[in-house]
C-alpha positions as protocol buffer text, in pm:
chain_id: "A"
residue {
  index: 1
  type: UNK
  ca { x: -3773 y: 2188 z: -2012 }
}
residue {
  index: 2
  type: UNK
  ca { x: -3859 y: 2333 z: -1682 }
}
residue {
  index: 3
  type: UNK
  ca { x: -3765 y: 2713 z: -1647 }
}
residue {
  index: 4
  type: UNK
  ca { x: -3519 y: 2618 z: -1333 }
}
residue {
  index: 5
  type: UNK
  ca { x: -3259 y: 2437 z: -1556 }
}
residue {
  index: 6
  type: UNK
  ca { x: -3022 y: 2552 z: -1767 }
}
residue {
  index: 7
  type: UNK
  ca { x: -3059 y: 2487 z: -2148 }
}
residue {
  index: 8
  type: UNK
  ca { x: -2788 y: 2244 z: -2231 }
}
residue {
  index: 9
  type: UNK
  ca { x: -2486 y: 2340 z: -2405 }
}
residue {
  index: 10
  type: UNK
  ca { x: -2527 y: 2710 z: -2295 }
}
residue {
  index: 11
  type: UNK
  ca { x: -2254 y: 2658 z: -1974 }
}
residue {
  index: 12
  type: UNK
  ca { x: -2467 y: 2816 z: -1723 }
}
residue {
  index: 13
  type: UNK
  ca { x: -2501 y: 2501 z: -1500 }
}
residue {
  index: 14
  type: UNK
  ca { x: -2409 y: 2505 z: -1122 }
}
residue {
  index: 15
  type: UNK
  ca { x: -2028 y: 2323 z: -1037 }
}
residue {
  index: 16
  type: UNK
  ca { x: -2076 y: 2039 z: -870 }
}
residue {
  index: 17
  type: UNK
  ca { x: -1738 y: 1923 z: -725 }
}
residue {
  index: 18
  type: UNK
  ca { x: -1661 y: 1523 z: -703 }
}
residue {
  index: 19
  type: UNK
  ca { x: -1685 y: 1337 z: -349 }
}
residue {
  index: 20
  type: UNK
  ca { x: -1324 y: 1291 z: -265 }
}
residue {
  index: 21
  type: UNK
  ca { x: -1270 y: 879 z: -280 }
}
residue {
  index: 22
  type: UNK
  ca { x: -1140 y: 729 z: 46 }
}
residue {
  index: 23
  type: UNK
  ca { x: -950 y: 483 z: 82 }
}
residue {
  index: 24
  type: UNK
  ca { x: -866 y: 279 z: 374 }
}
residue {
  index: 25
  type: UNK
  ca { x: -637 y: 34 z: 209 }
}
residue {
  index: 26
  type: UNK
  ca { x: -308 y: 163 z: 108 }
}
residue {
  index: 27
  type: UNK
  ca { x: -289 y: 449 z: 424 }
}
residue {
  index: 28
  type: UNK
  ca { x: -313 y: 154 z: 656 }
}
residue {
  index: 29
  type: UNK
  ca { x: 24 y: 13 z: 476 }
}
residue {
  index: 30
  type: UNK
  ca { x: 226 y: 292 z: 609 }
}
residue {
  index: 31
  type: UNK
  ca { x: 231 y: 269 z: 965 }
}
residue {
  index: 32
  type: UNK
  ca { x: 361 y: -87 z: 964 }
}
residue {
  index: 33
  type: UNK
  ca { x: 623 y: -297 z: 926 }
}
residue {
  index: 34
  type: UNK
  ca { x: 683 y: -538 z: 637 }
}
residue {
  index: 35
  type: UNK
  ca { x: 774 y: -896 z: 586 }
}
residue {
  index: 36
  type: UNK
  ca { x: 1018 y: -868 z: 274 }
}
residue {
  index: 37
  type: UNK
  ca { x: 1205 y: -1131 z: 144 }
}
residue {
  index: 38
  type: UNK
  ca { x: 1593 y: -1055 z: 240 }
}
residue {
  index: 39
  type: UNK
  ca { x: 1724 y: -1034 z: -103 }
}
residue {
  index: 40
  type: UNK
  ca { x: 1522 y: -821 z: -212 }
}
residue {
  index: 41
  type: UNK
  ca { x: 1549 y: -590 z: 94 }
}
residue {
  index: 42
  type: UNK
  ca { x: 1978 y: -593 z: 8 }
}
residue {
  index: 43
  type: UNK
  ca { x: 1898 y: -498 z: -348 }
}
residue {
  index: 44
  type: UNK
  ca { x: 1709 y: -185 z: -263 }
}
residue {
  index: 45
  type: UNK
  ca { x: 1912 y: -67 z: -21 }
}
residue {
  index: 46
  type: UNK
  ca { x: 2214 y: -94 z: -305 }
}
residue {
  index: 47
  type: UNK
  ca { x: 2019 y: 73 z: -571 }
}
residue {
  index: 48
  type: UNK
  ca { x: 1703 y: 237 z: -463 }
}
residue {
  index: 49
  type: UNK
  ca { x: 1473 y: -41 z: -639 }
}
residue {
  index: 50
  type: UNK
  ca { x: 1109 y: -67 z: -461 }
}
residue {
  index: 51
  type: UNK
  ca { x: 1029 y: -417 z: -300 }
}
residue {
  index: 52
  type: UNK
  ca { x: 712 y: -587 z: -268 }
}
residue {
  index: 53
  type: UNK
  ca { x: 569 y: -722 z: 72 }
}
residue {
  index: 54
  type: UNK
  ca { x: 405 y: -1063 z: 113 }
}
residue {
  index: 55
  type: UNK
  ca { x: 89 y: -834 z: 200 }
}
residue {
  index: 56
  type: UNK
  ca { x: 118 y: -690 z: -186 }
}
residue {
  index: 57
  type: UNK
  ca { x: 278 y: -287 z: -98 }
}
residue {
  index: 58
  type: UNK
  ca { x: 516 y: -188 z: -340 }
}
residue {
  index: 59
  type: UNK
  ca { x: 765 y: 60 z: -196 }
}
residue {
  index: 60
  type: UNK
  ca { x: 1153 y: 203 z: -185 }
}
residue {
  index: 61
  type: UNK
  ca { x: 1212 y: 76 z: 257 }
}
residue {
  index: 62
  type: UNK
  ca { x: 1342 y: 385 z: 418 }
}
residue {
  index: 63
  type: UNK
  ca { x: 1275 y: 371 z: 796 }
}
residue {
  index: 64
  type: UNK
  ca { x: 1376 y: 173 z: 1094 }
}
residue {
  index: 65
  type: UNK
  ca { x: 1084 y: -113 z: 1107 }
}
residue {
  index: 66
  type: UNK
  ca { x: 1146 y: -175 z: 1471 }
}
residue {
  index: 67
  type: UNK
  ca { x: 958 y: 95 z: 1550 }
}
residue {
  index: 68
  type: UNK
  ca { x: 616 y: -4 z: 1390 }
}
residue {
  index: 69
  type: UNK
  ca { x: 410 y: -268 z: 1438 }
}
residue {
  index: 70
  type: UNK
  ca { x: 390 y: -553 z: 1217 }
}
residue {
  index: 71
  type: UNK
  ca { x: 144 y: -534 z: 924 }
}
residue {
  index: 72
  type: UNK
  ca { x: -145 y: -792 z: 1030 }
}
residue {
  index: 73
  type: UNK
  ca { x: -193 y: -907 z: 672 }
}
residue {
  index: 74
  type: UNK
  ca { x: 211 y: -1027 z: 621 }
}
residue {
  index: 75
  type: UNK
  ca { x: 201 y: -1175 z: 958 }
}
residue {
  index: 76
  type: UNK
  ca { x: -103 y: -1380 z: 840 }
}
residue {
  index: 77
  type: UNK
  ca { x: 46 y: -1503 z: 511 }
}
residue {
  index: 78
  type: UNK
  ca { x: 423 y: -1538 z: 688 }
}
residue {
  index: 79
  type: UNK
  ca { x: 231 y: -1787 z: 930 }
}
residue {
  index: 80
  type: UNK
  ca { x: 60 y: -1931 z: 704 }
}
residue {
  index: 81
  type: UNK
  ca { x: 385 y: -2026 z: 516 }
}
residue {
  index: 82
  type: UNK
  ca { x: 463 y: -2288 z: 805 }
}
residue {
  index: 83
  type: UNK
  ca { x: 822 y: -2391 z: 871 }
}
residue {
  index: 84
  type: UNK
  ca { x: 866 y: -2589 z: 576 }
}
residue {
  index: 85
  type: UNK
  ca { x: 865 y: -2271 z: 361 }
}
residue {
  index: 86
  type: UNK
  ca { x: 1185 y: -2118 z: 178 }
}
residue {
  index: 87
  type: UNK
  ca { x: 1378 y: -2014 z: 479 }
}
residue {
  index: 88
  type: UNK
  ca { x: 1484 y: -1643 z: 448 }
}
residue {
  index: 89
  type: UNK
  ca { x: 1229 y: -1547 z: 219 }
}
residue {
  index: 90
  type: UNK
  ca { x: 931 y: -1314 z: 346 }
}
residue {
  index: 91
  type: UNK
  ca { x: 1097 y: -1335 z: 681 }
}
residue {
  index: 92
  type: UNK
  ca { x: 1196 y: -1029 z: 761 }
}
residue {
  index: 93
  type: UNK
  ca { x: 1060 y: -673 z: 834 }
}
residue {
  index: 94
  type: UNK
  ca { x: 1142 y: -376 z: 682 }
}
């Protein structure tokens, strides 16, 4: 064992804090508006109960969606649905 280690089991080795894990997934989510299905959208503003976007976020709606942009990955997979999907499901934004 070279003299510039510590011996192991002694607790005399240097702290070596973790690299913080970033993620660019789930901040993105938050400054956009969601396609919802309406239902579900009624239900949570009734009783609090999260909803889940066609993009997959899982959340209790709380602000006024007008004022964000639409989130690029619902939009895809609302237009993707085509106009022979369930009308008034994952239509509209919250």
């Amino acid at each position: 064992m070279s003299t510039l280690e510590p011996e192991r089991g002694t607790g005399t080795g240097t702290l070596v804090e973790p690299t913080p894990q970033v993620s660019h997934g789930d901040g993105d989510h938050e400054r956009f508006a969601h396609y919802v299905q309406k239902d579900k959208i009624m239900a949570s503003a009734l009783d609090g109960t999260p909803v889940v976007a066609l993009c997959g976020k899982v959340w209790v709606p709380g602000r006024d969606p007008k004022k964000y942009p639409v989130c690029p990955m619902c939009k895809e997979i609302y237009e993707s649905m085509g106009a022979g999907g369930d009308q008034g499901k994952g239509g509209d934004k919250k």
